[in-house]
DOGUNU-364253 format. One record per residue (C-alpha): residue number from 1; x, y, z; residue in three letters. Coordinates in nm, 3 decimals, decimal comma. Example, Ala and Ser with C-alpha at 12.3 -4.5 7.8 and 13.67 -1.06 7.14 Angstrom:
# DOGUNU-364253
<pt i="1" x="1,230" y="-0,450" z="0,780" aa="ALA"/>
<pt i="2" x="1,367" y="-0,106" z="0,714" aa="SER"/>
END
This chain:
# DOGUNU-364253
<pt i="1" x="-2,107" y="2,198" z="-2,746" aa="UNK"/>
<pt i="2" x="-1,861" y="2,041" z="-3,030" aa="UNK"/>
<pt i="3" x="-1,840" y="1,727" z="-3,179" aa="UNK"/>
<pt i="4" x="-1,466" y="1,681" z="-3,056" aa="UNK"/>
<pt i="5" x="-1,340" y="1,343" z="-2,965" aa="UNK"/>
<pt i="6" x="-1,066" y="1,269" z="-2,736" aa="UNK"/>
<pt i="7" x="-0,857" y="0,892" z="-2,746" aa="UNK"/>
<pt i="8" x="-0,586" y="0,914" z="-2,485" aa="UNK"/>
<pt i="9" x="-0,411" y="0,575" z="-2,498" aa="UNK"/>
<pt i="10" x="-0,053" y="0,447" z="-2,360" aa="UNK"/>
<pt i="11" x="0,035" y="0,230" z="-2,720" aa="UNK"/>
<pt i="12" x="0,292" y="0,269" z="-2,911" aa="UNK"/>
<pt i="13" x="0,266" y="0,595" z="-3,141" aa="UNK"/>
<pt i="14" x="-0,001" y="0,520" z="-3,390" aa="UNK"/>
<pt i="15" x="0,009" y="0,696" z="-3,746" aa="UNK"/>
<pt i="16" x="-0,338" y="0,860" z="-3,817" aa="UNK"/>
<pt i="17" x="-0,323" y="1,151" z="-4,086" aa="UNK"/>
<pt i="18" x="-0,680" y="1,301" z="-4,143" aa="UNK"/>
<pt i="19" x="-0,794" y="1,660" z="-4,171" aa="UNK"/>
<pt i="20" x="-0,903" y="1,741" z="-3,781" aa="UNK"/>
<pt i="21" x="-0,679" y="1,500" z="-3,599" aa="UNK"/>
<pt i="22" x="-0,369" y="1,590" z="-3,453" aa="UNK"/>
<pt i="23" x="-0,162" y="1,330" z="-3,221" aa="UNK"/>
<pt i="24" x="0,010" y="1,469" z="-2,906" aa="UNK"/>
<pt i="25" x="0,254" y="1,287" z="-2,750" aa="UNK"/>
<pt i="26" x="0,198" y="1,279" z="-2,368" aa="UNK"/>
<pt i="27" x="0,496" y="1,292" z="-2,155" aa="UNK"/>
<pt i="28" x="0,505" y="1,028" z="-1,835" aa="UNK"/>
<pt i="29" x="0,514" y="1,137" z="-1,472" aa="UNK"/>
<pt i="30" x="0,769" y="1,366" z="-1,335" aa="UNK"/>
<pt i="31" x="1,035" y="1,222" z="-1,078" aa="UNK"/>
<pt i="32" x="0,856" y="1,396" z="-0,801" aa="UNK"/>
<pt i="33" x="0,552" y="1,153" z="-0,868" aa="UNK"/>
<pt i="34" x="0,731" y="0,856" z="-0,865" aa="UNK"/>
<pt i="35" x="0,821" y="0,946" z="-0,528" aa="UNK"/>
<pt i="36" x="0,529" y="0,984" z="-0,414" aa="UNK"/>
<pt i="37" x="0,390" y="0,713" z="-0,573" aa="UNK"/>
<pt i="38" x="0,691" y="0,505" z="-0,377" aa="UNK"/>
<pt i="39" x="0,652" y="0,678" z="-0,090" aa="UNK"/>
<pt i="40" x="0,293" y="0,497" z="-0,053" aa="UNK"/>
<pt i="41" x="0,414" y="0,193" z="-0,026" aa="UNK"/>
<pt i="42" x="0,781" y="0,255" z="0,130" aa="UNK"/>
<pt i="43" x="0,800" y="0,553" z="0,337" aa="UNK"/>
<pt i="44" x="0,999" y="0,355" z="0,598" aa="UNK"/>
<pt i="45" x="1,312" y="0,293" z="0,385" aa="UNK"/>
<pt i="46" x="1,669" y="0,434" z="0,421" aa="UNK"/>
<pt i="47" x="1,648" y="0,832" z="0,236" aa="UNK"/>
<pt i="48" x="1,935" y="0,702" z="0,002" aa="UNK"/>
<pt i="49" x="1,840" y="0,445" z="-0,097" aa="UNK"/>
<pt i="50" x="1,451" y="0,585" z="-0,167" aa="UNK"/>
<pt i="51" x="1,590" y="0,865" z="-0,408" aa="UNK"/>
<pt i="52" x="1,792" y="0,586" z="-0,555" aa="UNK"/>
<pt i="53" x="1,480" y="0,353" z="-0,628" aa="UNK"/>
<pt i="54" x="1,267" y="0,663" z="-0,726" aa="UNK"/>
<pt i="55" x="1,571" y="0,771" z="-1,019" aa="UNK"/>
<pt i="56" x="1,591" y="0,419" z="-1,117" aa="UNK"/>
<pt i="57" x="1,243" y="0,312" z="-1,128" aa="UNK"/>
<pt i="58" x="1,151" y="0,679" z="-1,287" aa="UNK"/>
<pt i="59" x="1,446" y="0,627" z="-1,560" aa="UNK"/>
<pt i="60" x="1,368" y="0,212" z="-1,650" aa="UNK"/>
<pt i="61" x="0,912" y="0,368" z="-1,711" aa="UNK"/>
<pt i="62" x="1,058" y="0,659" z="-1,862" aa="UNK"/>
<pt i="63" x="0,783" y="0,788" z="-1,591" aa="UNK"/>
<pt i="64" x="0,499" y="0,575" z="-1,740" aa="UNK"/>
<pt i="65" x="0,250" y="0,536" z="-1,462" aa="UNK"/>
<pt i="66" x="0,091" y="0,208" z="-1,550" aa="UNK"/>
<pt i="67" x="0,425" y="0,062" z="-1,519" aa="UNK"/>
<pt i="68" x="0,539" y="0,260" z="-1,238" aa="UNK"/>
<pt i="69" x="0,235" y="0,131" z="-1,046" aa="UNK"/>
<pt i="70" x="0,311" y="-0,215" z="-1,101" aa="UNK"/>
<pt i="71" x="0,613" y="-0,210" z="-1,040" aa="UNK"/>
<pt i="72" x="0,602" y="-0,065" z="-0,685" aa="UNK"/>
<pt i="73" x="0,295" y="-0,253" z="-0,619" aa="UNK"/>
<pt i="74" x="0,453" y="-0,589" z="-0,676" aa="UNK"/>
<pt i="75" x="0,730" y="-0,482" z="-0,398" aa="UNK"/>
<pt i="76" x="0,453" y="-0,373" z="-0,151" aa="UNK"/>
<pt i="77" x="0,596" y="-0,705" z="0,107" aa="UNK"/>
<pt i="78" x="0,957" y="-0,672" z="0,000" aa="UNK"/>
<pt i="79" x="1,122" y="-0,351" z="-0,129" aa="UNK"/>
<pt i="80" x="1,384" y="-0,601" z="-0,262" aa="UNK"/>
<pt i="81" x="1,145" y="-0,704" z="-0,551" aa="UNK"/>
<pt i="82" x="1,167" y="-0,365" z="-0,669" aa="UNK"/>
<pt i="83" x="1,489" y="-0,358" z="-0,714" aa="UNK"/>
<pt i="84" x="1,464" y="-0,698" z="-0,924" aa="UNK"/>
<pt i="85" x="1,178" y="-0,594" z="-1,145" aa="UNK"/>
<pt i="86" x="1,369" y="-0,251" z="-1,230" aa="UNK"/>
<pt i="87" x="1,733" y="-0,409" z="-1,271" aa="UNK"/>
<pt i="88" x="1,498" y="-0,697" z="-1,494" aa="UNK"/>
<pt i="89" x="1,388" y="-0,357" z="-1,711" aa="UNK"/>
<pt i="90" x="1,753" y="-0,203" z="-1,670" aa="UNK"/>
<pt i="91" x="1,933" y="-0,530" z="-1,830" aa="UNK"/>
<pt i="92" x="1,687" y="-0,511" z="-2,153" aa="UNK"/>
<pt i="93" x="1,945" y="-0,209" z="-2,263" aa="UNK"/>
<pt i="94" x="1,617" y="-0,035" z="-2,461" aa="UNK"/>
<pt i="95" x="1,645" y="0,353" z="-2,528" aa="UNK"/>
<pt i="96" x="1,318" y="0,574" z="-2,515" aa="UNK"/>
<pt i="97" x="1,393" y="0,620" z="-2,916" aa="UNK"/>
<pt i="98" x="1,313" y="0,238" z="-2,951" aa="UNK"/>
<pt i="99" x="0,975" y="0,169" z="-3,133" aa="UNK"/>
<pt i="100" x="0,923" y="-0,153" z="-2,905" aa="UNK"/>
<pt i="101" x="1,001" y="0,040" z="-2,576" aa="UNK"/>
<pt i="102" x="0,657" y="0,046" z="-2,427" aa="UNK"/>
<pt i="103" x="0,595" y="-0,323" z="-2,519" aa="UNK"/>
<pt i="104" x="0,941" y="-0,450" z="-2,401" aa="UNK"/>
<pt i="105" x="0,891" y="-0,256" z="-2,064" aa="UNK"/>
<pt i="106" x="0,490" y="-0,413" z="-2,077" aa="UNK"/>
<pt i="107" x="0,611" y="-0,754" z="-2,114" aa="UNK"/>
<pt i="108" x="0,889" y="-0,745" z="-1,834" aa="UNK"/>
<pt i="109" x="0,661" y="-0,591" z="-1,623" aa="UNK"/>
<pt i="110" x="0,371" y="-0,777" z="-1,656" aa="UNK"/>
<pt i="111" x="0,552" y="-1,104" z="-1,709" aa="UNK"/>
<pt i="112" x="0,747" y="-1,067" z="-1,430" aa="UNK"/>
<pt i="113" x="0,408" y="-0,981" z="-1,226" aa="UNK"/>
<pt i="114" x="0,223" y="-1,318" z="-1,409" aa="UNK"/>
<pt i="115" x="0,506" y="-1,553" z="-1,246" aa="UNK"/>
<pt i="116" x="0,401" y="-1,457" z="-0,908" aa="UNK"/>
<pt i="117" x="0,090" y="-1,479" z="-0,893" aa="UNK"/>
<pt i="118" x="-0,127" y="-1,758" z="-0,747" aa="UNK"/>
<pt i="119" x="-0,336" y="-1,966" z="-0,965" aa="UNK"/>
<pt i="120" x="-0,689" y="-1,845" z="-0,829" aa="UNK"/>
<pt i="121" x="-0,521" y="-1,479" z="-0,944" aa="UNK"/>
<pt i="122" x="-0,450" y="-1,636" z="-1,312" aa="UNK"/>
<pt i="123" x="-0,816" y="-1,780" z="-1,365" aa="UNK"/>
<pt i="124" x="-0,957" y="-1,486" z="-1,260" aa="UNK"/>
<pt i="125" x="-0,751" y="-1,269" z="-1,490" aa="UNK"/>
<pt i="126" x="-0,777" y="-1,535" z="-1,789" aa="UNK"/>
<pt i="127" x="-1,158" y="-1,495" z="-1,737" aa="UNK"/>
<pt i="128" x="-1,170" y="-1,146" z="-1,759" aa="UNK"/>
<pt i="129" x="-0,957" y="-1,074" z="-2,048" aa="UNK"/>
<pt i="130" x="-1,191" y="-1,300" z="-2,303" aa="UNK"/>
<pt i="131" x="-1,481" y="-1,075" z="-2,150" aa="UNK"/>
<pt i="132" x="-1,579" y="-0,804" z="-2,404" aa="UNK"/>
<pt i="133" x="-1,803" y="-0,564" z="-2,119" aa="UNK"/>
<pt i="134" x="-1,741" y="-0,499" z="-1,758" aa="UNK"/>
<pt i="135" x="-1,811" y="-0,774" z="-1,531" aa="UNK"/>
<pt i="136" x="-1,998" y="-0,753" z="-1,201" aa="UNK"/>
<pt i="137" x="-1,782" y="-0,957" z="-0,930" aa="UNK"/>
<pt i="138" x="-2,122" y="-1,184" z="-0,886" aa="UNK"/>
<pt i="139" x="-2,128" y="-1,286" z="-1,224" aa="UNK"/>
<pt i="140" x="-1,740" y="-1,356" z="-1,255" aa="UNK"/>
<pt i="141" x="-1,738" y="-1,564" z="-0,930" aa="UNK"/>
<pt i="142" x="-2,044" y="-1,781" z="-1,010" aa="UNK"/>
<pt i="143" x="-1,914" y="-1,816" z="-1,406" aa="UNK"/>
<pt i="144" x="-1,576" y="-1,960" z="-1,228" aa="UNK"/>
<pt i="145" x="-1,735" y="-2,153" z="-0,954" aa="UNK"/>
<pt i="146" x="-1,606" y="-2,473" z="-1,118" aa="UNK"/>
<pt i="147" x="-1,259" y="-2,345" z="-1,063" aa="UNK"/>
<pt i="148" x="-1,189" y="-2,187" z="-0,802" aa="UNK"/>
<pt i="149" x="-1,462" y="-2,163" z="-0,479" aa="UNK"/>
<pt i="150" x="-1,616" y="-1,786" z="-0,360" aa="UNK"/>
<pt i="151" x="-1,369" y="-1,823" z="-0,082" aa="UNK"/>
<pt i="152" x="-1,070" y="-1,825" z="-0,319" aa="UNK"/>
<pt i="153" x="-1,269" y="-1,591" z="-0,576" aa="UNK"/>
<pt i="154" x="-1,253" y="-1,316" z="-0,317" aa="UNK"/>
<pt i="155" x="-0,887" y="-1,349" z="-0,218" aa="UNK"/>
<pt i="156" x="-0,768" y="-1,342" z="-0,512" aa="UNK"/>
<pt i="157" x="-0,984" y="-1,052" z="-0,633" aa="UNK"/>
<pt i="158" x="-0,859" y="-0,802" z="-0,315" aa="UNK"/>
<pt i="159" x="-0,537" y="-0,901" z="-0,465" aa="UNK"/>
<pt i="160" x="-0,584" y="-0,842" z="-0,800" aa="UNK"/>
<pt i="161" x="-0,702" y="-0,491" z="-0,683" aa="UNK"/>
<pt i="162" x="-0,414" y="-0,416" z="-0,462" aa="UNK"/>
<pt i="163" x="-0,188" y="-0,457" z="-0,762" aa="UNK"/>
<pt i="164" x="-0,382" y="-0,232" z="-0,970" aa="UNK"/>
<pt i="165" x="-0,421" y="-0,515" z="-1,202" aa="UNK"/>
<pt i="166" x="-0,850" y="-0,477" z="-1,238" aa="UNK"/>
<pt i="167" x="-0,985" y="-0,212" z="-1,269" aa="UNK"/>
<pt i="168" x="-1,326" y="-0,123" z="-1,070" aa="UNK"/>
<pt i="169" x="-1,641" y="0,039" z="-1,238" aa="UNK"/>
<pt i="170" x="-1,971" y="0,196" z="-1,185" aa="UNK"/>
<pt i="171" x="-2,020" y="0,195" z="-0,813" aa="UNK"/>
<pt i="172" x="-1,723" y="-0,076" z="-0,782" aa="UNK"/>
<pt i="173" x="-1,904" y="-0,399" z="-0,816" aa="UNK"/>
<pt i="174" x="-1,820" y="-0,430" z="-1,174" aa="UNK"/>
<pt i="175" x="-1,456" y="-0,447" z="-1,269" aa="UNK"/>
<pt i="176" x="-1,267" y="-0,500" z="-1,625" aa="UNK"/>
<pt i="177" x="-0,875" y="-0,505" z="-1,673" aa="UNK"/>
<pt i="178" x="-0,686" y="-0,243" z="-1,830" aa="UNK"/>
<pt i="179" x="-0,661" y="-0,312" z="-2,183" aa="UNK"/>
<pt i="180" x="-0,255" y="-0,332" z="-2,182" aa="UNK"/>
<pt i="181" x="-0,317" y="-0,618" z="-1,942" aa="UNK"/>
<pt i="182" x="-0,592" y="-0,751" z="-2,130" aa="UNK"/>
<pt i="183" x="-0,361" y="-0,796" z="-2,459" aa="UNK"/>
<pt i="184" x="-0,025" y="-0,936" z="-2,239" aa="UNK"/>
<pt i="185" x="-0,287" y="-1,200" z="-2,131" aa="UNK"/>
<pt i="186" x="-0,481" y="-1,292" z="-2,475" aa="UNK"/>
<pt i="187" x="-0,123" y="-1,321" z="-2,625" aa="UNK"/>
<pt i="188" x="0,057" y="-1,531" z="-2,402" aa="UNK"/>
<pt i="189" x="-0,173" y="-1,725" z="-2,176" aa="UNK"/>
END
């Protein structure tokens, strides 16, 4: 046994000097993953064009996998948003050496992801990202039955899940978002 603690995070770099800590910078996914991770979604696509998305997409995360997720998932009915979302990241002109990469390639992501969803999606994700616990999908739909109706509640929570945006707990009836999401949300909605 030891009384070790591990914090594995996707922020920024964050300066912590103490006797016992050391900070190790984690390195994002390989090219090979992306593919994959594409290839999910897209396997159907011309083989060009594929390795072309899969350098692109690979080169604008800097093979981050929250944002490599996103990304493909918000092109899983048109391959053609993919290309927008990555050319979006391309035109930003950040390098990796840029202390605000990670939050400049958040916020296109994630506001380019806000824009299109629907409205049942938003109040569900506004909800959940002034919750402090996990909450069970019971709980959230009866706390927004004012809003939006169990019917809509349900849609919009499959689709939340499909793009990775929530993210399931304890024998998947209690779900929370990922805590980059969480802070996008609180800050601008």
């Amino acid at each position: 046994p030891h009384n070790s603690k591990f914090i594995f995070t996707c922020r920024p770099f964050i300066q912590y000097a103490a006797v016992g800590s050391h900070h190790i910078k984690l390195e994002g996914l390989k090219l090979d993953d992306a593919k994959y991770l594409l290839g999910k979604y897209h396997s159907n696509i011309d083989k060009d064009d594929f390795n072309s998305y899969c350098l692109r997409l690979h080169n604008a995360t800097n093979g981050h996998p929250l944002w490599m997720a996103l990304t493909i998932a918000q092109s899983r009915d048109d391959i053609n948003n993919l290309n927008d979302i990555i050319q979006k990241i391309e035109n930003r002109n950040i390098s990796e050496s840029d202390v605000n990469y990670s939050s400049t390639i958040s916020k296109t992501v994630l506001s380019n992801l806000w824009q299109n969803l629907k409205e049942r999606e938003k109040v569900i994700l506004r909800a959940l990202s002034v919750s402090a616990i996990s909450e069970s999908e019971d709980e959230l739909s009866n706390v927004l039955k004012s809003k939006i109706n169990y019917k809509e509640f349900s849609r919009g929570m499959r689709s939340l899940k499909l793009l990775s945006l929530v993210i399931k707990k304890e024998n998947n009836n209690y779900v929370e978002l990922h805590p980059l999401v969480r802070e996008f949300i609180v800050s601008n909605y």
